[in-house]
N, C-alpha and C positions, 0 to 999 in steps of 0.2 A: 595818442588817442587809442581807447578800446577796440578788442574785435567790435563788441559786442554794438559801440558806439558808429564805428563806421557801416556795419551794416545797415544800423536804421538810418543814417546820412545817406545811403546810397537807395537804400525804401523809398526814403521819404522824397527824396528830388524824382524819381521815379514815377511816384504819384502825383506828384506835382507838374512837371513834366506831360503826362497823360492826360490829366483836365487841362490844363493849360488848351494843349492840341485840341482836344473835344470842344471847349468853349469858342477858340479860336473857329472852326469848324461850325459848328451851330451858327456863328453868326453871321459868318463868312454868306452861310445859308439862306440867314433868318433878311440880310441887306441884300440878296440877289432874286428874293424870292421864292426860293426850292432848292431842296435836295434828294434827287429820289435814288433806289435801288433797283437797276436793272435784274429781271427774272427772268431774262430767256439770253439766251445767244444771238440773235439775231444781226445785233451791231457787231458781234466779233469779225475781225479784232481790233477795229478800233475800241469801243468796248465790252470788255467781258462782263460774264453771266455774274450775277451779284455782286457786281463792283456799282459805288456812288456816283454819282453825278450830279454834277453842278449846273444847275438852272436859272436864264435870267428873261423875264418879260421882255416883250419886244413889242412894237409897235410891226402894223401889218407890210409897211413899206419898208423896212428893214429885213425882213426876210426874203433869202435869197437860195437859187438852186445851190445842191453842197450842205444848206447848213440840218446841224442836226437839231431834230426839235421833239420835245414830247407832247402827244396831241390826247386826247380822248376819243376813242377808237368809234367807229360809227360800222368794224369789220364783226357782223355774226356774231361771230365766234369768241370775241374778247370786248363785244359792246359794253362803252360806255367805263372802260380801262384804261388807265395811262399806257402808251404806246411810244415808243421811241427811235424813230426811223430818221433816215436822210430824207428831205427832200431832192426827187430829181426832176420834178417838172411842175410849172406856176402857171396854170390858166391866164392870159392877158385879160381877159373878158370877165371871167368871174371869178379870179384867184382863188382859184380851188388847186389847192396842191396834189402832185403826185409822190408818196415818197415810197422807199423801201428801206430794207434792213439791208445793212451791209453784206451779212452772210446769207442772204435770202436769194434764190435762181429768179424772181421773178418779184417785178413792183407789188404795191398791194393793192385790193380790188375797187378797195373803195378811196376816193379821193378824202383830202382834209380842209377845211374851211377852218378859216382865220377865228374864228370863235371856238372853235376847239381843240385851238393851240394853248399849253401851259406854258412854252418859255421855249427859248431857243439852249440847247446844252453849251453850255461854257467850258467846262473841262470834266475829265475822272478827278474822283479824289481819292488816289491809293493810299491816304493813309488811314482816310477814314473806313475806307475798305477793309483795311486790315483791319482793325481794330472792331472793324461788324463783324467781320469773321471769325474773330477770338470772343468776343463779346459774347456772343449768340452760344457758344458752349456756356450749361449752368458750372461742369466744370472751376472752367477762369472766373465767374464771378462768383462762385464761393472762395477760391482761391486766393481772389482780390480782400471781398469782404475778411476773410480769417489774416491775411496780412496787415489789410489796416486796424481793426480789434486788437492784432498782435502788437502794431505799431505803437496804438494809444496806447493799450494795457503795459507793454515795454518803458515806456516812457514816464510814463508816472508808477511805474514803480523805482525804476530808475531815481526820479528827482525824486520821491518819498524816500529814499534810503541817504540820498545826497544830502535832502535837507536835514535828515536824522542825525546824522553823521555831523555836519555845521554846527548844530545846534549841542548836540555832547561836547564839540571843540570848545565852542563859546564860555559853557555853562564847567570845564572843566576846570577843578582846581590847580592855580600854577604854582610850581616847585617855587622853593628857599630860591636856588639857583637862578628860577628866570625872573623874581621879583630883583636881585643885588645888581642884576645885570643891563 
């Protein structure tokens, strides 16, 4: 096999490979109900600052002190924002939650109610993380786009020369020698 062949073998599984993940990921998403991107530190370091997270609806009696959940913020300051804290404390009365940020000296001021809870966090997704982080450079995605143009463009020119090539064999006149034999 060619240099020139195995480079686009190792291109191409590469790209292949990367959607694959991505899709896997979207849907992974799209059946849990969410997937957001943390913007602040708060969680660290359970989770860091623009790392993904996996989200999954919950019913009001399944949540529990401990779990991590993203609400819509009712705080001033980020009203009516997805917010991502622990829960540390559940009204019995009128389950109004208390939560805070992991990396935070102090709970937050305003309580959260069950109606503007989005989902309890189910995990990070470091790979989708990375890949938002690479992503996010226009960089890699001209990068990607001039690789795959290269790839297609490489390849059929590649078979245009292969089938040229086949077709001069076919069409060549054969010797005295290979007709006797």
């Amino acid at each position: 096999m060619s240099t020139f062949k195995k480079v686009l073998n190792i291109i191409s599984w590469v790209i292949i490979i990367i959607l694959i993940l991505l899709i896997v990921f979207v849907l992974a998403a799209k059946a849990n109900n969410g997937m957001l991107k943390l913007i602040s530190g708060s969680m660290e370091p359970t989770y860091m600052t623009d790392e993904y997270i996996l989200i999954e609806t919950v019913d009001k009696d399944e949540l529990a002190v401990g779990d991590v959940i993203a609400f819509y913020s009712t705080d001033p300051h980020i009203y009516g924002k997805i917010n991502t804290h622990r829960i540390k404390a559940i009204d019995a009365e009128t389950g109004e939650m208390t939560t805070k940020g992991d990396a935070n000296l102090f709970a937050d001021s305003t309580p959260v109610t069950y109606d503007r809870v989005v989902g309890r966090v189910v995990t990070g997704l470091p790979v989708m993380t990375f890949l938002g982080k690479w992503l996010s450079k226009t960089w890699v995605i001209v990068t990607i786009l001039c690789l795959a143009v290269g790839w297609f463009v490489g390849q059929s020119v590649y078979n245009y020369y292969r089938n040229k090539k086949q077709k001069e064999e076919a069409n060549a006149p054969q010797s005295i020698d290979d007709e006797n034999n």
